[in-house]
TORPA-4810 file (N, C-alpha, C, O; in nm, 3 decimals):
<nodes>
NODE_1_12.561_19.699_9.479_12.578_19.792_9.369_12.462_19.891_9.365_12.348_19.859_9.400_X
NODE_2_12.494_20.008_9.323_12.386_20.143_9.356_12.270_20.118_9.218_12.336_20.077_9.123_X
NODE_3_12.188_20.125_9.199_12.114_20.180_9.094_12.104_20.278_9.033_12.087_20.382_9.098_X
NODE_4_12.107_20.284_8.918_12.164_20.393_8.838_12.127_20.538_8.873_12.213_20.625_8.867_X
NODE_5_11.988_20.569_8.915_11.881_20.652_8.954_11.918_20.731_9.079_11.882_20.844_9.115_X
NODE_6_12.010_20.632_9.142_12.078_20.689_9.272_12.183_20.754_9.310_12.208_20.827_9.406_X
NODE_7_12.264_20.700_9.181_12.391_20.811_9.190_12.386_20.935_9.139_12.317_20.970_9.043_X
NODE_8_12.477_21.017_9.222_12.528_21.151_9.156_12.550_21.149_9.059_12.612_21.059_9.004_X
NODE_9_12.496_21.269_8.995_12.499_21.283_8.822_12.628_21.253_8.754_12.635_21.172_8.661_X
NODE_10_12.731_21.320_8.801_12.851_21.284_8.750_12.910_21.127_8.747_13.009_21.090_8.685_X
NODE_11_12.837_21.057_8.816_12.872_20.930_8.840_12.742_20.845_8.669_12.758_20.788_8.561_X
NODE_12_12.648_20.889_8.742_12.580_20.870_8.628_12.585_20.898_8.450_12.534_20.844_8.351_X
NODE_13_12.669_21.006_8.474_12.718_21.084_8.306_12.841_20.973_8.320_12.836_20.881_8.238_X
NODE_14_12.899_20.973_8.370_13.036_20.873_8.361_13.011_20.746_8.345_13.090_20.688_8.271_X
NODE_15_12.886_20.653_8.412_12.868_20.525_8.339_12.816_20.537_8.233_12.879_20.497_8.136_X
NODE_16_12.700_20.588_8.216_12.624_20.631_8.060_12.728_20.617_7.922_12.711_20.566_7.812_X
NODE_17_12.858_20.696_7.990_12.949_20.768_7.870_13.009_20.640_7.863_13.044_20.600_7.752_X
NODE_18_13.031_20.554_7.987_13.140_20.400_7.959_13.081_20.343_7.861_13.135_20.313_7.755_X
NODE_19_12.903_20.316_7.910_12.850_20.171_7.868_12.857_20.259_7.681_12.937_20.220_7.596_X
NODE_20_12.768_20.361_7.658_12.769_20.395_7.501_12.965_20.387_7.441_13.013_20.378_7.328_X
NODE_21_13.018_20.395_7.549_13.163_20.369_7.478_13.207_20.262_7.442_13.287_20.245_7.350_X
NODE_22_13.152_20.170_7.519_13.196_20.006_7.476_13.143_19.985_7.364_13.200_19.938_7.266_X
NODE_23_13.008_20.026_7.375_12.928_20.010_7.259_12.996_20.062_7.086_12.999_19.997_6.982_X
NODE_24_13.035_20.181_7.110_13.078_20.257_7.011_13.230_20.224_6.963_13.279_20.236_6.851_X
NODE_25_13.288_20.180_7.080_13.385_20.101_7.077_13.388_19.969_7.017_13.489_19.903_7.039_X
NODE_26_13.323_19.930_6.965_13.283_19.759_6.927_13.281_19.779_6.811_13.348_19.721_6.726_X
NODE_27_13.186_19.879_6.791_13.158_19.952_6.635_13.290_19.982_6.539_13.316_19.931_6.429_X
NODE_28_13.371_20.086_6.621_13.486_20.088_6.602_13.567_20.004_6.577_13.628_20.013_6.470_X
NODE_29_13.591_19.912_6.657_13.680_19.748_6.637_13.612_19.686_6.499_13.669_19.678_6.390_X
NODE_30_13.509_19.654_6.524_13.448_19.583_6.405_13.502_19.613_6.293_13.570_19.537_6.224_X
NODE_31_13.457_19.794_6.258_13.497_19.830_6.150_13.608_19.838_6.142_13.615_19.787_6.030_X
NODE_32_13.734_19.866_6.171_13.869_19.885_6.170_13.905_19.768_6.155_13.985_19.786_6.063_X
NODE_33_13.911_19.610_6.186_13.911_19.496_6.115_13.857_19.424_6.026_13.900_19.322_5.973_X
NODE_34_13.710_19.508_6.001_13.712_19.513_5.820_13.761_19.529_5.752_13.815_19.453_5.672_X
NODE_35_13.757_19.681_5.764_13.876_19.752_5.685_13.978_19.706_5.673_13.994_19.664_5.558_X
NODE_36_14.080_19.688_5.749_14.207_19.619_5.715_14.209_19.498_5.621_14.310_19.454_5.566_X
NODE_37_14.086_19.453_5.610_14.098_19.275_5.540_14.059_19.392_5.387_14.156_19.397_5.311_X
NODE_38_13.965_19.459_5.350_13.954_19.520_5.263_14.017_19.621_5.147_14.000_19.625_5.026_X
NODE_39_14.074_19.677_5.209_14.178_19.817_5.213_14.315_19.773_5.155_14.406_19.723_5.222_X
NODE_40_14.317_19.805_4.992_14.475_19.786_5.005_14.569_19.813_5.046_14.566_19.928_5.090_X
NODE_41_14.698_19.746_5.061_14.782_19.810_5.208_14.845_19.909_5.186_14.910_19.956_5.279_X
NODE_42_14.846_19.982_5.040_14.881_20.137_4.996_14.784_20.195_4.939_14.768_20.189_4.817_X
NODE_43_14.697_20.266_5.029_14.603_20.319_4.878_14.650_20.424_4.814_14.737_20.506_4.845_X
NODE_44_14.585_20.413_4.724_14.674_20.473_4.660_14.824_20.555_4.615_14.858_20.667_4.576_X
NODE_45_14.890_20.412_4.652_15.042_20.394_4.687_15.107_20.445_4.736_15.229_20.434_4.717_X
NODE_46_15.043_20.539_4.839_15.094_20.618_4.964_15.040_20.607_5.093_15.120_20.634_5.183_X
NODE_47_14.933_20.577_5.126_14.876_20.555_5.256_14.866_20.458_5.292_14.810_20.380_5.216_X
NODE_48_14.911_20.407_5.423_14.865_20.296_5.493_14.732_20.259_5.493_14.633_20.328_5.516_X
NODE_49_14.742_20.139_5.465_14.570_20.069_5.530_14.544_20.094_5.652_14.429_20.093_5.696_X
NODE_50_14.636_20.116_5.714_14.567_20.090_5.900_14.555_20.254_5.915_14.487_20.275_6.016_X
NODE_51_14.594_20.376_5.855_14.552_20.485_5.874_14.425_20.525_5.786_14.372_20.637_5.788_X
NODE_52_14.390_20.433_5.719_14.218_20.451_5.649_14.163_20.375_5.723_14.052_20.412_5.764_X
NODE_53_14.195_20.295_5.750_14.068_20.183_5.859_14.050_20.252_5.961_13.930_20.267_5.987_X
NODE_54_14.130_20.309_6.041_14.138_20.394_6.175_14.078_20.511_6.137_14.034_20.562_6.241_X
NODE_55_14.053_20.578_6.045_13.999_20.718_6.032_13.864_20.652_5.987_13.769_20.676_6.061_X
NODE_56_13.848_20.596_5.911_13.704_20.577_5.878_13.615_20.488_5.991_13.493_20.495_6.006_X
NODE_57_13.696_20.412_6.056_13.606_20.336_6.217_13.603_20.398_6.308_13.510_20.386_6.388_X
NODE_58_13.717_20.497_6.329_13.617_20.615_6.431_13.551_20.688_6.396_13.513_20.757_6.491_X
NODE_59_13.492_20.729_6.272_13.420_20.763_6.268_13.256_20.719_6.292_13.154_20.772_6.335_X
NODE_60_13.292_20.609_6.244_13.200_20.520_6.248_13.118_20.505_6.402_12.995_20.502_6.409_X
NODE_61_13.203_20.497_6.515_13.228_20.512_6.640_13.178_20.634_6.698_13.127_20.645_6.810_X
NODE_62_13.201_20.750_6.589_13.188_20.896_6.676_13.045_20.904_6.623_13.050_21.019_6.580_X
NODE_63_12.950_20.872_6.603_12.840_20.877_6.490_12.731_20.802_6.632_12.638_20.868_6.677_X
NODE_64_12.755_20.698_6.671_12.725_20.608_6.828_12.709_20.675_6.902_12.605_20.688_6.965_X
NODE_65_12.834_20.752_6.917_12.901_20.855_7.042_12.779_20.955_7.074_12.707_20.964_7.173_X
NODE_66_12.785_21.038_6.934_12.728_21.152_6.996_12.538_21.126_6.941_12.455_21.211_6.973_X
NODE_67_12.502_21.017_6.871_12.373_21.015_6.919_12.345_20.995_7.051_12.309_21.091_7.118_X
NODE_68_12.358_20.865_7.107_12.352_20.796_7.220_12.382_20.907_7.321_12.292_20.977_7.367_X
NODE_69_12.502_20.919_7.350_12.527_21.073_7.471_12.419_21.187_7.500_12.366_21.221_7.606_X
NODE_70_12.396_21.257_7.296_12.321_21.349_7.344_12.202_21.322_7.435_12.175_21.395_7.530_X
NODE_71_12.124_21.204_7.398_12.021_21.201_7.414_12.035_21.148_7.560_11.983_21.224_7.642_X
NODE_72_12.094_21.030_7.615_12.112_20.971_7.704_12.184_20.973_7.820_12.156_20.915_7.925_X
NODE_73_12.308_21.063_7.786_12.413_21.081_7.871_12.388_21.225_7.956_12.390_21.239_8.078_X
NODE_74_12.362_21.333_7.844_12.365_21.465_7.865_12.231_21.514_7.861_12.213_21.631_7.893_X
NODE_75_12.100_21.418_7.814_11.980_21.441_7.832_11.955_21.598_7.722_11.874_21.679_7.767_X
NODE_76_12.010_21.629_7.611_11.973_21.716_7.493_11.897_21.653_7.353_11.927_21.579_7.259_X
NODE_77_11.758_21.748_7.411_11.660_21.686_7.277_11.642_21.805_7.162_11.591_21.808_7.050_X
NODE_78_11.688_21.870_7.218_11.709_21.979_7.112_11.809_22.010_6.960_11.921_21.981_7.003_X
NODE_79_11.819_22.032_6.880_11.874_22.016_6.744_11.931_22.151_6.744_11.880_22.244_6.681_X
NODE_80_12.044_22.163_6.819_12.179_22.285_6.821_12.277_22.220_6.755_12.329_22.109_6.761_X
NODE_81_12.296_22.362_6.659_12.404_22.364_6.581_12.462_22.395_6.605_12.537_22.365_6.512_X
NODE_82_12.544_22.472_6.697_12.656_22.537_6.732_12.704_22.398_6.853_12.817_22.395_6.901_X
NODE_83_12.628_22.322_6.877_12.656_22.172_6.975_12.707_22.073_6.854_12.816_22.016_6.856_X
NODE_84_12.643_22.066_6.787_12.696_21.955_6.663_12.835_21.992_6.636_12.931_21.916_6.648_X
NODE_85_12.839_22.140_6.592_12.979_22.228_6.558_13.073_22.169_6.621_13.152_22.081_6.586_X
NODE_86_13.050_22.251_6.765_13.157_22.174_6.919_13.141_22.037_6.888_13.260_22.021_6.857_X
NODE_87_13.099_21.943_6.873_13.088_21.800_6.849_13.210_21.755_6.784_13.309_21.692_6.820_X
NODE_88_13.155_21.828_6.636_13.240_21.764_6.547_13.382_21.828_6.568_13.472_21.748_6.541_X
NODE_89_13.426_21.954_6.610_13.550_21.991_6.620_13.634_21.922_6.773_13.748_21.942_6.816_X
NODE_90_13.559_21.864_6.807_13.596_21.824_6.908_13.631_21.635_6.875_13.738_21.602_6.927_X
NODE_91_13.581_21.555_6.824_13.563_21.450_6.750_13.699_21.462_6.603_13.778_21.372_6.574_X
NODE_92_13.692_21.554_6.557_13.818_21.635_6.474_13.932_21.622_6.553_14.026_21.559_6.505_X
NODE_93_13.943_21.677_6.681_14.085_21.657_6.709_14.073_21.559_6.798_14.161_21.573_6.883_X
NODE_94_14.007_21.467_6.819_14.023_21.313_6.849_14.053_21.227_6.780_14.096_21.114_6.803_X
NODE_95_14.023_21.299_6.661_14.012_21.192_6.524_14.187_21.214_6.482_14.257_21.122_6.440_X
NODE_96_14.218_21.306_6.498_14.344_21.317_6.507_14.445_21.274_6.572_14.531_21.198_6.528_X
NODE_97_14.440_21.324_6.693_14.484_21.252_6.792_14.504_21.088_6.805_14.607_21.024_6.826_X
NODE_98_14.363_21.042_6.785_14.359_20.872_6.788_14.437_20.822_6.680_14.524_20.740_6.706_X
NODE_99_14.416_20.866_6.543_14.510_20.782_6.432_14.646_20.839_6.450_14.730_20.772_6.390_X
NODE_100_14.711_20.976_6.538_14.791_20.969_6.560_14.908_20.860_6.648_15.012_20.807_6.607_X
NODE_101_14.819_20.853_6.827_14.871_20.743_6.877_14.878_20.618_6.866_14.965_20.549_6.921_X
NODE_102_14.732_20.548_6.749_14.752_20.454_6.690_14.866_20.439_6.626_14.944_20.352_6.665_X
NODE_103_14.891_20.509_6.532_15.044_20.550_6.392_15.126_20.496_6.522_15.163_20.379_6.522_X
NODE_104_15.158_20.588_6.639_15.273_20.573_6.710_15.351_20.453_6.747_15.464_20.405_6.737_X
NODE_105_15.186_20.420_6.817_15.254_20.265_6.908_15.194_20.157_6.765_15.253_20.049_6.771_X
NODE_106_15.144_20.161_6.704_15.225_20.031_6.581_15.352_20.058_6.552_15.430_19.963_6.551_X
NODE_107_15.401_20.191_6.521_15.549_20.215_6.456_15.627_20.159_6.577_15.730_20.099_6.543_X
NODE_108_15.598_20.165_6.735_15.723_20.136_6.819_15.689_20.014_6.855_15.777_19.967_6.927_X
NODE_109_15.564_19.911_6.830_15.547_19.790_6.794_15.609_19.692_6.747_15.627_19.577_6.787_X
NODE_110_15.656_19.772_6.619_15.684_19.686_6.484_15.805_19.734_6.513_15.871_19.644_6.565_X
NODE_111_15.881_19.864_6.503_16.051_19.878_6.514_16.103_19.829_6.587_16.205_19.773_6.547_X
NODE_112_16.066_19.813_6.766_16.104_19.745_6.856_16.099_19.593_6.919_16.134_19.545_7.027_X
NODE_113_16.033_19.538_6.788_15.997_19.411_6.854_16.137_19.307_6.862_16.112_19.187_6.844_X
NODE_114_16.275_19.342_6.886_16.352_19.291_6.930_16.387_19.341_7.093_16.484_19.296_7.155_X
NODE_115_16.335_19.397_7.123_16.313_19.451_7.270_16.235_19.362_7.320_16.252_19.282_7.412_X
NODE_116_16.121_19.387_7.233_15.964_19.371_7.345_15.842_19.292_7.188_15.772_19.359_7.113_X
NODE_117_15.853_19.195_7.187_15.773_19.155_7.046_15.654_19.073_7.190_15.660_18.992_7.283_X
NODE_118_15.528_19.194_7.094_15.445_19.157_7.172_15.337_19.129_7.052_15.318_19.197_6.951_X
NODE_119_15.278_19.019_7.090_15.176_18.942_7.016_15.050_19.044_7.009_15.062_19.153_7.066_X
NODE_120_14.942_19.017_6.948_14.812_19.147_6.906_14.831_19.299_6.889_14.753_19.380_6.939_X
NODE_121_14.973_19.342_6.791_15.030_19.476_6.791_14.894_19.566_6.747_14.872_19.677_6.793_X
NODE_122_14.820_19.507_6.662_14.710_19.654_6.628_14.602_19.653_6.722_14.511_19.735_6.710_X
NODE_123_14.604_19.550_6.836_14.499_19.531_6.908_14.551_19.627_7.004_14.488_19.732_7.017_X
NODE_124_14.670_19.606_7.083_14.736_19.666_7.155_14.715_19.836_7.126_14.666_19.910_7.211_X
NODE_125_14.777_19.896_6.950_14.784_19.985_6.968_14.610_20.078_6.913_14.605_20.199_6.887_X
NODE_126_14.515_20.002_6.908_14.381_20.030_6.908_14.318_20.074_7.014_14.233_20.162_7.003_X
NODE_127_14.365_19.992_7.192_14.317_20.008_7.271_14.369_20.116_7.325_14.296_20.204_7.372_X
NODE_128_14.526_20.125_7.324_14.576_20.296_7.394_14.537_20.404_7.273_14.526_20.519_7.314_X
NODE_129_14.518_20.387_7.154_14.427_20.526_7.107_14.320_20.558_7.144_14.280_20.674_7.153_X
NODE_130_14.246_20.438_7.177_14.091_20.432_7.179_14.070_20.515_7.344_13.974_20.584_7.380_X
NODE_131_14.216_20.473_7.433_14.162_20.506_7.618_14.212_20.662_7.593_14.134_20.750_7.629_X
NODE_132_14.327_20.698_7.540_14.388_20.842_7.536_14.225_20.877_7.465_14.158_20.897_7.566_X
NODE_133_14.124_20.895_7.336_14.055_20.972_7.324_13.958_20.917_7.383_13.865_20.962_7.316_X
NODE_134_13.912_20.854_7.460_13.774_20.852_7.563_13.782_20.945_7.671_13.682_20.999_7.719_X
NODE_135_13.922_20.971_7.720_13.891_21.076_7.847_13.949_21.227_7.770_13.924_21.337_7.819_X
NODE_136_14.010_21.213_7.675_13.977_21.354_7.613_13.860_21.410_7.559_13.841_21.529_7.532_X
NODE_137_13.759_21.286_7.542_13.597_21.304_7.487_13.539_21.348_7.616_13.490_21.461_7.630_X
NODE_138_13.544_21.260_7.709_13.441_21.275_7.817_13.471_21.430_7.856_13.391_21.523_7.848_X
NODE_139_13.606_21.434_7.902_13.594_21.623_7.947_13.566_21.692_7.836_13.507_21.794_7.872_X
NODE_140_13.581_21.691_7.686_13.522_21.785_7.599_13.387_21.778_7.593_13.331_21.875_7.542_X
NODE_141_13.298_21.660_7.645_13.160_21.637_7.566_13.097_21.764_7.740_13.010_21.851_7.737_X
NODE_142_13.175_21.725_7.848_13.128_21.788_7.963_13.133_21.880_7.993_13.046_21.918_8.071_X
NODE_143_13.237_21.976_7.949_13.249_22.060_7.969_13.263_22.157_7.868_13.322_22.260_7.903_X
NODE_144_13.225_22.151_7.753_13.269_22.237_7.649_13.118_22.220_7.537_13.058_22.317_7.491_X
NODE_145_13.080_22.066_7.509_13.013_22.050_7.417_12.865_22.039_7.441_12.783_22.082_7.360_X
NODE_146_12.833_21.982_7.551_12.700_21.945_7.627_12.680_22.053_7.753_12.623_21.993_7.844_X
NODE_147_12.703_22.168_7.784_12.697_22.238_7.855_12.522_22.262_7.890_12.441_22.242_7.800_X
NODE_148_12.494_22.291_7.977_12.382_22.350_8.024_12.358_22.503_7.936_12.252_22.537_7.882_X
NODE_149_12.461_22.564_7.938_12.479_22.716_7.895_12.453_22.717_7.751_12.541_22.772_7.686_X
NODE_150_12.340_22.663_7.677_12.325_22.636_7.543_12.200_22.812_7.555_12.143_22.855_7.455_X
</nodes>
């Protein structure tokens, strides 16, 4: 196995971005099965619990994300605002995105489970939100948000 020091940068930005993802990812899990034990299951007799647990644990998650990255992944010690901006609008439509495909695959979870009844449905549909916005992060954080061109 190579040492970290040795690989090509892109190889290097790409483990950096895994290992702070697991990490931030854990964060995420954690909190999102708090929440659910917490959270009444309508708040306020219209929203799902699992679409407040999911919006408020990635956030929780994106908070990991972009300390850890800036500093570690993308090597920025500098305090840009127009990078935070891109950050957060970028984290915005992840944040979207993710409680969207979460919403999805619980709804075809739970409607279809005379097809396909598969045991750990919010685990299941936690992990395909969570992989769809990690590689929509990594190319936004690379190419759009962490740019050299600051």
């Amino acid at each position: 196995m190579n040492n970290l020091s040795s690989m090509p940068d892109l190889n290097k930005q790409v483990v950096k971005f895994t290992m702070i993802g697991v990490l931030a990812v854990l964060v995420d899990l954690s909190c999102y099965y708090l929440l659910l034990q917490v959270i009444p299951e309508k708040l306020l007799g219209a929203i799902p619990n699992e679409t407040v647990a999911k919006s408020i644990s990635f956030l929780c998650g994106m908070s990991v994300t972009y300390s850890l990255n800036k500093l570690w992944t993308w090597k920025k010690k500098d305090k840009s605002k127009s990078r935070m901006a891109k950050f957060v609008a970028l984290y915005g439509f992840s944040l979207v995105m993710n409680v969207a495909v979460n919403s999805s695959l619980l709804f075809l979870l739970h409607h279809f489970s005379d097809v396909l009844d598969l045991p750990y449905k919010y685990f299941i549909a936690f992990v395909g939100a969570t992989g769809f916005s990690a590689v929509m992060n990594f190319i936004g954080q690379k190419f759009w948000v962490f740019t050299t061109e600051e």
